[in-house]
Wavefront OBJ file of the C-alpha trace (Angstrom):
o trace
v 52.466 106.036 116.605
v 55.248 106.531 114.135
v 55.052 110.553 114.579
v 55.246 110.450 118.536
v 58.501 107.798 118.632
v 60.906 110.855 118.074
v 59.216 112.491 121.055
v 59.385 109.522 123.063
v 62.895 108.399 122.449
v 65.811 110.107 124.797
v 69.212 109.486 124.048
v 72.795 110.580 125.666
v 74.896 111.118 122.824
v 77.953 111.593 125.228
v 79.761 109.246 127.422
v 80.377 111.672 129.988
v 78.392 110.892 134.061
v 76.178 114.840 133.199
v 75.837 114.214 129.534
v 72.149 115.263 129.222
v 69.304 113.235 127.453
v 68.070 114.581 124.142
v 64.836 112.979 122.467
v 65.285 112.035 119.101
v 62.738 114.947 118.097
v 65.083 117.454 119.322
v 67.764 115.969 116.540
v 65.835 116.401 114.155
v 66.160 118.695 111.355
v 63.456 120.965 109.511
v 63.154 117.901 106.669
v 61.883 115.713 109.278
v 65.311 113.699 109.588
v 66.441 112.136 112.716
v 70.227 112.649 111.846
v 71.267 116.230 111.084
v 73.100 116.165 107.680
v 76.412 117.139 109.232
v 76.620 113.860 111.405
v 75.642 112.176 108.380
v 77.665 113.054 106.415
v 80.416 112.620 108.891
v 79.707 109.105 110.284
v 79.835 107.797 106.683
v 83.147 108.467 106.386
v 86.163 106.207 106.556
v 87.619 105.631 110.128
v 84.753 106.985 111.740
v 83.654 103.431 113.211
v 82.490 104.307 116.702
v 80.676 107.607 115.555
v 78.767 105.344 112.935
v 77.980 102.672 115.354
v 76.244 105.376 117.535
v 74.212 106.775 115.235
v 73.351 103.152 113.881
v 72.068 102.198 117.405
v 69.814 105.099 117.430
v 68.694 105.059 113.948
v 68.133 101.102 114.554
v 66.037 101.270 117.680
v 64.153 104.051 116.256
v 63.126 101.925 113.381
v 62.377 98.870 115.876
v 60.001 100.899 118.225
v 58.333 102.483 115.382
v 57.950 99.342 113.541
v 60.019 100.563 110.191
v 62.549 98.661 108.242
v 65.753 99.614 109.912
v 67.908 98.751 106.430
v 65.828 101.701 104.746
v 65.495 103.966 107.663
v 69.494 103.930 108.032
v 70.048 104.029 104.264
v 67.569 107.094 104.051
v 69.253 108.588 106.967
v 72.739 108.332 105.615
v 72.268 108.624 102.163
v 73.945 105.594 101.315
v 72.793 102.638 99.717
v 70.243 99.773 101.227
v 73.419 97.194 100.705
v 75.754 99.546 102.827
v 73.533 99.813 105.461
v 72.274 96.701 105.797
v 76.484 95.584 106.107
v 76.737 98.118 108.804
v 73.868 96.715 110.530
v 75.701 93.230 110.265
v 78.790 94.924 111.321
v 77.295 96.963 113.947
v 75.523 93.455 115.574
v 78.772 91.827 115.289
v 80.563 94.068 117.767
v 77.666 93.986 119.863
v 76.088 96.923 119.378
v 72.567 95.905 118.676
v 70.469 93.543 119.644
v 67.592 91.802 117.542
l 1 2 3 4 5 6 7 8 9 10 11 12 13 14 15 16 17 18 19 20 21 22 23 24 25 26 27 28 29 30 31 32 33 34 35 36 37 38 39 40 41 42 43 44 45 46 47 48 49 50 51 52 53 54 55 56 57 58 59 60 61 62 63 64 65 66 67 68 69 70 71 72 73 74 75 76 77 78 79 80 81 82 83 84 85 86 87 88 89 90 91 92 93 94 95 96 97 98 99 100
């Protein structure tokens, strides 16, 4: 189950009425990563709140449908510690971006 979720999960990563779907299999890279390491690397950055909310919604449902730990999934993801992420997660549920 855990290998098909990236095939089975679409997402629009644009706002815009024609933004098309992409699965999560199509982001990922060669390593087997969900986030390319260019939008890692730039949603960990300072004053990039909305950007790192997005990919925390994705990276956090991915987790929750594929029945991983979403603190280590995100922390993985973003190369940043399982404290950070687990704030962002707090942070990210706060503004009402998750749910669960």
């Amino acid at each position: 189950m855990q290998a098909a979720i990236p095939h089975c999960i679409a997402v629009r990563l644009e706002d815009a009425p024609d933004a098309k779907w992409v699965t999560v299999a199509d982001l990922t890279t060669g390593e087997g990563r969900i986030v390319p390491p260019w939008l890692a690397a730039a949603v960990v950055k300072r004053g990039m709140k909305d950007e790192r909310w997005d990919v925390i919604e994705i990276l956090y449902g991915t987790a929750a449908l594929s029945d991983l730990p979403p603190v280590k999934l995100i922390s993985l993801e973003l190369s940043v510690p399982e404290r950070t992420a687990s704030d962002w997660i707090k942070k990210a549920r706060d503004a009402g971006r998750l749910v669960g």
